[in-house]
FIRONU-918302 format. One line per field, with one value per residue (C-alpha): residue number from 1; residue in one letter; x, y, z. Coordinates in steps of 0.2 Angstrom, whole numbers, always signed. Example, Ala and Ser with C-alpha at 12.3 -4.5 7.8 and 13.67 -1.06 7.14 Angstrom:
BEGIN
pos = [1,2] $
code = [a,s] $
X = [+62,+68] $
Y = [-22,-5] $
Z = [+39,+36] $
! end
This chain:
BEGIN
pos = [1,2,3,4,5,6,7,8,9,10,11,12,13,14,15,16,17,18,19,20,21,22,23,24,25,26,27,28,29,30,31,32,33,34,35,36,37,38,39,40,41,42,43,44,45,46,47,48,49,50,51,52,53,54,55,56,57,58,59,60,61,62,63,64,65,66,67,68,69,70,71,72,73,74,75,76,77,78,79,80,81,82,83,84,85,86,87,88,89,90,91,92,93,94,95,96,97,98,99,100,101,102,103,104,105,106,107,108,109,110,111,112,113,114,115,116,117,118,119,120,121,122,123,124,125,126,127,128,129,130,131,132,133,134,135,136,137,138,139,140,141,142,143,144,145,146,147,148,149,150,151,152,153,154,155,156,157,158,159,160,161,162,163,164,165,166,167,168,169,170,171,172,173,174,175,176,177,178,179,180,181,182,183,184,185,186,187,188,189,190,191,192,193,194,195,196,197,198,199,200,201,202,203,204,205,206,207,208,209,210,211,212,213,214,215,216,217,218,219,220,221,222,223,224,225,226,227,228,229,230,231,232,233,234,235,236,237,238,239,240,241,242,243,244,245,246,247,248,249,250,251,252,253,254,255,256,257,258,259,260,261,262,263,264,265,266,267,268,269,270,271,272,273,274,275,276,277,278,279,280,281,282,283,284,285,286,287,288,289,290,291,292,293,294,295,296,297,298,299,300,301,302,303,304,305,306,307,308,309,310,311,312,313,314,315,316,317,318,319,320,321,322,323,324,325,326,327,328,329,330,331,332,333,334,335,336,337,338,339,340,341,342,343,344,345,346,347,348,349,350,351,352,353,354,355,356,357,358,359,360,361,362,363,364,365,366,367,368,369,370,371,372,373,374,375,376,377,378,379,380,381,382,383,384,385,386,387,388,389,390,391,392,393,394,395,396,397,398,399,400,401,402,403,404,405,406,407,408,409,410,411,412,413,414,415,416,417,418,419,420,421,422,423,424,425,426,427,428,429,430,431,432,433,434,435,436,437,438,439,440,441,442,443,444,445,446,447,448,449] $
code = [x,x,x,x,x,x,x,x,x,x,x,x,x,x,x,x,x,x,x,x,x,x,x,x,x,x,x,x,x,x,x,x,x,x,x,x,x,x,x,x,x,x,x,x,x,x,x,x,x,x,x,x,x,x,x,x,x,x,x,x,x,x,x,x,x,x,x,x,x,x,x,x,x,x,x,x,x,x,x,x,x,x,x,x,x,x,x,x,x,x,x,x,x,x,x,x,x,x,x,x,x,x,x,x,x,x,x,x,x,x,x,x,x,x,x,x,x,x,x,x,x,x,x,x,x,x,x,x,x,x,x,x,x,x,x,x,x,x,x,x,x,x,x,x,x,x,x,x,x,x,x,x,x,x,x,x,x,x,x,x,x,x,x,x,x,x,x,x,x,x,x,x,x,x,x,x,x,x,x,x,x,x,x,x,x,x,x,x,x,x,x,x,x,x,x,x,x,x,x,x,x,x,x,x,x,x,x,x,x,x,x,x,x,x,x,x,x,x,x,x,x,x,x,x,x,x,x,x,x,x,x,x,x,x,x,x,x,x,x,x,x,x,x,x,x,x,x,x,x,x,x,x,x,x,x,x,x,x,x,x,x,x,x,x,x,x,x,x,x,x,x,x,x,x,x,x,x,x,x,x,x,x,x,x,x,x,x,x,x,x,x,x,x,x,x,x,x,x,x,x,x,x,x,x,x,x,x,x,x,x,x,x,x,x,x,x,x,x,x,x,x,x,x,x,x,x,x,x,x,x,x,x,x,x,x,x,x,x,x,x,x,x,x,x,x,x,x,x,x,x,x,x,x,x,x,x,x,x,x,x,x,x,x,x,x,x,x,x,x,x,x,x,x,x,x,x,x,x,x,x,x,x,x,x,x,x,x,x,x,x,x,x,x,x,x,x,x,x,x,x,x,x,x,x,x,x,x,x,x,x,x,x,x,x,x,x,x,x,x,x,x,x,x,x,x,x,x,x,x,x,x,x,x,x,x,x,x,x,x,x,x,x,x,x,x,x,x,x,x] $
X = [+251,+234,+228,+215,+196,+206,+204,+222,+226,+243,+251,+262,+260,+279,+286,+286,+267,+259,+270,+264,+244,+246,+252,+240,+227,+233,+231,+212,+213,+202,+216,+214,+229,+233,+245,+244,+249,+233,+226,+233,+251,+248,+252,+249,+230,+222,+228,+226,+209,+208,+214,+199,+210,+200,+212,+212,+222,+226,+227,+227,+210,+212,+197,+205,+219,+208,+195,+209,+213,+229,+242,+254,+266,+281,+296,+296,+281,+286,+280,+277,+262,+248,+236,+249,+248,+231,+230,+239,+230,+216,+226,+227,+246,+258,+270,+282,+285,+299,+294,+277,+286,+297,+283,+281,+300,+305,+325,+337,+338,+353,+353,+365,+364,+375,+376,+386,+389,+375,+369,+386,+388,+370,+373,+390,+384,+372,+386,+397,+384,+375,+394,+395,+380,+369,+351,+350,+338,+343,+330,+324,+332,+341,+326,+316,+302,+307,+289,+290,+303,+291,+284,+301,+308,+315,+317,+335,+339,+344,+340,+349,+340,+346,+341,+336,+335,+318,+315,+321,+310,+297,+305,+298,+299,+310,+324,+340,+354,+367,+367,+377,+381,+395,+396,+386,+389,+379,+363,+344,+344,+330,+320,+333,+330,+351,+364,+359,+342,+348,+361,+348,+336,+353,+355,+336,+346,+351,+334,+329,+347,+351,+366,+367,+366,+378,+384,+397,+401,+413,+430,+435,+419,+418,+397,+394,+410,+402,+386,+390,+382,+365,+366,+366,+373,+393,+401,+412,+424,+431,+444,+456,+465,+472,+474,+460,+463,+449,+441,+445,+456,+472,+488,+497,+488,+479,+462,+464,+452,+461,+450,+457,+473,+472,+475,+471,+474,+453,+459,+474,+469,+476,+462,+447,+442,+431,+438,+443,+448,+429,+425,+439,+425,+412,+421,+426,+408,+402,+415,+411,+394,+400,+410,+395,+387,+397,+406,+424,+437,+441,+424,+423,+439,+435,+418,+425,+436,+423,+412,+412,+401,+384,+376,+376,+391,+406,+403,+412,+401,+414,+430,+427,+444,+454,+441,+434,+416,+410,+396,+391,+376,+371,+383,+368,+377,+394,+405,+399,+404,+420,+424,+419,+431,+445,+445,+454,+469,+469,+463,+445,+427,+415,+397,+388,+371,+353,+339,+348,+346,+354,+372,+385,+397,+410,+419,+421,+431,+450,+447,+439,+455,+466,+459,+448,+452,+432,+417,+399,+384,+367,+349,+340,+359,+369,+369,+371,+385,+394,+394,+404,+416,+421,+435,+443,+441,+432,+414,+400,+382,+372,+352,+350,+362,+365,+371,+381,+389,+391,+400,+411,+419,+424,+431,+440,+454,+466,+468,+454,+440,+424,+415,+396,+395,+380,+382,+363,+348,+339,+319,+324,+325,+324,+313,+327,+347,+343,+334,+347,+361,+352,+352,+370,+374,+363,+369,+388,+383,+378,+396,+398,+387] $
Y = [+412,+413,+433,+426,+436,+446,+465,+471,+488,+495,+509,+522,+524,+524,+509,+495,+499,+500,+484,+477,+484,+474,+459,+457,+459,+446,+435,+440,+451,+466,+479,+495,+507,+523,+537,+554,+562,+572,+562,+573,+569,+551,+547,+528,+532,+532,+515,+507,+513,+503,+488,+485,+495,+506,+524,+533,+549,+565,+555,+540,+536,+522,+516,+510,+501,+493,+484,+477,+458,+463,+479,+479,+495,+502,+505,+525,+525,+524,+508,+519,+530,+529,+521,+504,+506,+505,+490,+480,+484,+477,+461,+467,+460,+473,+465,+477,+473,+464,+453,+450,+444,+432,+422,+420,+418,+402,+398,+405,+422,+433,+449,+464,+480,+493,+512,+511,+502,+490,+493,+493,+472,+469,+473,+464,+448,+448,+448,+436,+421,+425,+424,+406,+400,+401,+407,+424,+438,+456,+469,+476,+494,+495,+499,+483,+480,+462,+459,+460,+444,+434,+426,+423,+414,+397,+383,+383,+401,+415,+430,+446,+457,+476,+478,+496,+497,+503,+487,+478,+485,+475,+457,+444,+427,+431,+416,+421,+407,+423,+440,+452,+469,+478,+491,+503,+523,+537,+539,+541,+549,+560,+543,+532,+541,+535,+525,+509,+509,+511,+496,+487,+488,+483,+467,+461,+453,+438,+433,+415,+411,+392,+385,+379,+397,+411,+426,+440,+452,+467,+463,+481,+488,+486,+487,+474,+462,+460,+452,+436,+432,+439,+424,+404,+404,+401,+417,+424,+440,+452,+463,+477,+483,+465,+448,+435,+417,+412,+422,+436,+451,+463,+457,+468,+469,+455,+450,+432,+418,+409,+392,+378,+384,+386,+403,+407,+423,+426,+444,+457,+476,+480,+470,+478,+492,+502,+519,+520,+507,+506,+496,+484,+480,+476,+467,+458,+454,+449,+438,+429,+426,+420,+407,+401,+400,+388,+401,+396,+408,+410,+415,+427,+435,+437,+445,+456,+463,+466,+475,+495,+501,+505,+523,+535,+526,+537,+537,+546,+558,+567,+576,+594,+604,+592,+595,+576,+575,+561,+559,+552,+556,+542,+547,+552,+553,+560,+543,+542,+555,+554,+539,+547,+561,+548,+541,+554,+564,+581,+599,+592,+604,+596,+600,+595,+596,+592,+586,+585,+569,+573,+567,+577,+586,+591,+572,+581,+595,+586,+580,+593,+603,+591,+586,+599,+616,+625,+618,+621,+622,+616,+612,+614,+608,+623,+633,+616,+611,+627,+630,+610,+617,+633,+641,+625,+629,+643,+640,+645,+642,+636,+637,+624,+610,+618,+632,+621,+614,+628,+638,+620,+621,+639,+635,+623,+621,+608,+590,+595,+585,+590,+579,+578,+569,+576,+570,+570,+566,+573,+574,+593,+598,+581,+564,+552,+552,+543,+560,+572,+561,+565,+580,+583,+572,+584,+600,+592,+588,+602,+611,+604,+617] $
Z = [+575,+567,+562,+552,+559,+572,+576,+574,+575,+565,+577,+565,+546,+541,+529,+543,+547,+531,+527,+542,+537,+521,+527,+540,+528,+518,+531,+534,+549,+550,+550,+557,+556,+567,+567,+577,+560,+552,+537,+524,+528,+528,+510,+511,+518,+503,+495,+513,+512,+497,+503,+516,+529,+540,+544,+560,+560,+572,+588,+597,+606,+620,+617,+599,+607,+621,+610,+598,+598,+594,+594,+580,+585,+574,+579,+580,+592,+609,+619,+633,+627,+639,+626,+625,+645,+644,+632,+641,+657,+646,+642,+622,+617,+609,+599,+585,+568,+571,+582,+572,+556,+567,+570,+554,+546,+540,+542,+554,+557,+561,+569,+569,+581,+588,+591,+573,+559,+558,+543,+533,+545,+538,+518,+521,+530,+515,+502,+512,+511,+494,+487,+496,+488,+503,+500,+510,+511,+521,+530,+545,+550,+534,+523,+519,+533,+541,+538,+519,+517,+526,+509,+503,+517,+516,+528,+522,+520,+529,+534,+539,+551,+554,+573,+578,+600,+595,+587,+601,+613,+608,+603,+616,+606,+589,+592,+583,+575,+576,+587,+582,+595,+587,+598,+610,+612,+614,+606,+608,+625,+619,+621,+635,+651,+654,+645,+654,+647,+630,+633,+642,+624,+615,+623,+620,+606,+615,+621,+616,+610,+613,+616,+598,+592,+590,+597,+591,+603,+602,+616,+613,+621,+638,+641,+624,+631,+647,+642,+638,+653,+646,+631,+632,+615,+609,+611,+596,+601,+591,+593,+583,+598,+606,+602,+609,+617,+604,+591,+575,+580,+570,+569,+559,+544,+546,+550,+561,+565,+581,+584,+595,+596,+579,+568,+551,+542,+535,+524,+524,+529,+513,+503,+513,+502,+516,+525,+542,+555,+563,+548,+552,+569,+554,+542,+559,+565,+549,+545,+563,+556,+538,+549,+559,+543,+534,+522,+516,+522,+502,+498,+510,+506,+488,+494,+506,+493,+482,+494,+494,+507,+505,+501,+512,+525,+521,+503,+492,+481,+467,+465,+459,+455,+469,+480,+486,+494,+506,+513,+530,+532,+542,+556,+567,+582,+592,+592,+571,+566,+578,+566,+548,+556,+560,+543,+536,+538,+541,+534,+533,+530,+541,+541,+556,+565,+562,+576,+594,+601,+622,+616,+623,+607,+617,+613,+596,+601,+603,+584,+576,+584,+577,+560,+553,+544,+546,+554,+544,+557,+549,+559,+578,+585,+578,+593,+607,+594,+593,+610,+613,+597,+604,+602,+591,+573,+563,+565,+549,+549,+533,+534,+521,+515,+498,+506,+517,+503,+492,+508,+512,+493,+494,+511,+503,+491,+481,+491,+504,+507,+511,+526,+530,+546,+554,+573,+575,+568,+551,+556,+557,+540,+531,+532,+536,+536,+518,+511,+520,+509,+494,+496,+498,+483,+473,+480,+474,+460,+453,+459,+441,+432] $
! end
């Protein structure tokens, strides 16, 4: 794919469009970048500005989009605005981030989505083949734009792509050696009109998958078991609730890979250092992928040991007076934070809320009943929140997450722990999930004082 004297137009100014503006121009394109954001909030204008990039902010005129070469669009914009409509109309392609640095990428790619988890299956296939020796790289969703590892691709390397639906809207050609679909629950029906659309975005991971190709797929769940039919590729099940004919699944207390007939213990429970059994589904997944790879069962086992999670996926923060803190912050939706919940025994302080994104609460009434001591409301969900959590625990409200914090240790006492697991999104009171986390670490932090 040749950019080189094209008029490409950059739609949203958040990390993967400004890596995606920089790129481009590297490759000789006259860039134009847009963002219905006024100027002044847009903190990347300026340097773009700099870089020969022209900046068009506060709207989205359709005559922009319609006398591009080419429309670059990041994954928080909606592909359904009007202007794209238009575009296309026009015959101007729309391609995302994603599915721009694809045709680009040199090695096999893997991909990894889900409602939950991804991210902490991303960082962990990373870890399983860079302790095997294999040359790997990790981005996408989890922080680094796909975009960015372009230049450092190898023909003989890997790279480990956290897949957002929103991503996946807009992949066409990207050809992945592994796809990874842990799991699909509620989420995002602020911008799926029904589950089916969401699920429908989900499985755009299997397109152009080849029979030589891989795909791991979650037998527990029924919507992600079922599309096997969607994939040409060798399918790879997992399971913690059953045994398979063929694939990884619990036994016990440990983790088995059953191949040909064949069975070989890959880990013990006992040696995987995460919380809660969700993480068993990662661990799982990513060892599936570390198989495909060419990883050794040993390698893997000694990696797996070693990992810890990754910030902001029930980490735990401090102990203050026998007080323990975790936070969760990037349990952005109802079946999330039902699994941060599960990961602990009873007599939990749980602070939930944040932006609503149309998911129904009430799931986490049975559990909050059962595992939870007092309940801290926070955000533009308290009220939708409280109304599902009526009448199960003793409800508070916090108007900031200090507060929230501050109210959760005095609520608390010896042996208790306190839990963020917001159930919903941040862009109420925070820039991401990753800022909201931060937050919380620094508000425990300075219980210390």
């Amino acid at each position: 794919m040749n950019v080189a004297g094209k008029n490409v137009l950059v739609v949203g100014l958040a990390r993967s469009g400004v890596a995606a503006a920089e790129f481009l121009v590297r490759g000789g394109a006259r860039v134009t970048v847009n963002d219905a954001k006024p100027e002044d909030e847009l903190r990347e204008a300026a340097a773009l500005r700099a870089k020969g990039v022209q900046v068009i902010a506060g709207s989205h005129p359709p005559e922009l989009f319609e006398k591009s070469d080419l429309i670059i669009a990041s994954p928080g914009v909606p592909l359904a605005l009007e202007p794209f409509k238009r575009a296309r109309a026009a015959g101007v392609p729309v391609l995302g981030e994603v599915e721009l640095a694809a045709r680009f990428m040199r090695g096999r790619l893997i991909g990894v989505t889900g409602s939950n988890g991804k991210t902490t299956t991303t960082t962990l296939i990373g870890e399983l083949l860079a302790f095997a020796g294999l040359n790997v790289q990790v981005g996408g969703n989890i922080g680094t734009p796909l975009i960015s590892l372009v230049e450092t691709s190898r023909d003989e390397g890997f790279t480990v792509i956290e897949l957002s639906s929103f991503q996946l809207e807009s992949v066409e050609q990207m050809h992945l050696f592994a796809a990874v679909l842990i799991n699909i629950t509620p989420d995002h029906l602020d911008r799926y009109p029904s589950m089916d659309d969401y699920a429908a975005a989900k499985a755009r991971i299997f397109r152009h998958q080849e029979p030589q190709d891989v795909a791991v797929l979650n037998a527990d769940d029924d919507r992600v078991s079922k599309m096997n039919s969607l994939t040409t590729a060798h399918v790879v099940y997992f399971s913690r609730k059953r045994e398979l004919d063929e694939g990884i699944f619990l036994r016990g207390d440990e983790l088995i890979n059953r191949l040909g007939g064949r069975e070989q213990v890959l880990i013990t429970r006992g040696e995987i250092a995460l919380r809660g059994d969700h993480n068993l589904e990662n661990v799982m997944s990513a060892l599936a992928v570390g198989l495909a790879c060419g990883a050794s069962a040993d390698s893997m086992r000694e990696a797996v040991r070693n990992f810890k999670g990754v910030e902001h996926r029930l980490e735990f923060v401090a102990e203050i007076n026998q007080v323990k803190f975790y936070n969760d912050s990037k349990a952005t939706n109802v079946d999330a934070a039902i699994k941060s919940i599960e990961a602990f025994p009873q007599g939990l302080i749980l602070i939930l809320g944040g932006k609503d994104k149309g998911g129904d609460y009430a799931p986490l009434a049975p559990l909050v009943a059962e595992r939870c001591e007092q309940v801290i409301l926070i955000g533009a969900a308290a009220d939708k929140i409280a109304a599902a959590l009526d009448k199960t625990r003793p409800l508070h409200r916090a108007a900031t997450m200090p507060e929230a914090v501050e109210l959760g240790y005095r609520l608390s006492g010896p042996g208790k722990v306190v839990l963020l697991a917001p159930a919903c999104a941040s862009f109420d009171m925070f820039e991401n999930f990753e800022h909201r986390g931060r937050v919380f670490k620094k508000a425990v932090e300075s219980l210390k004082s």
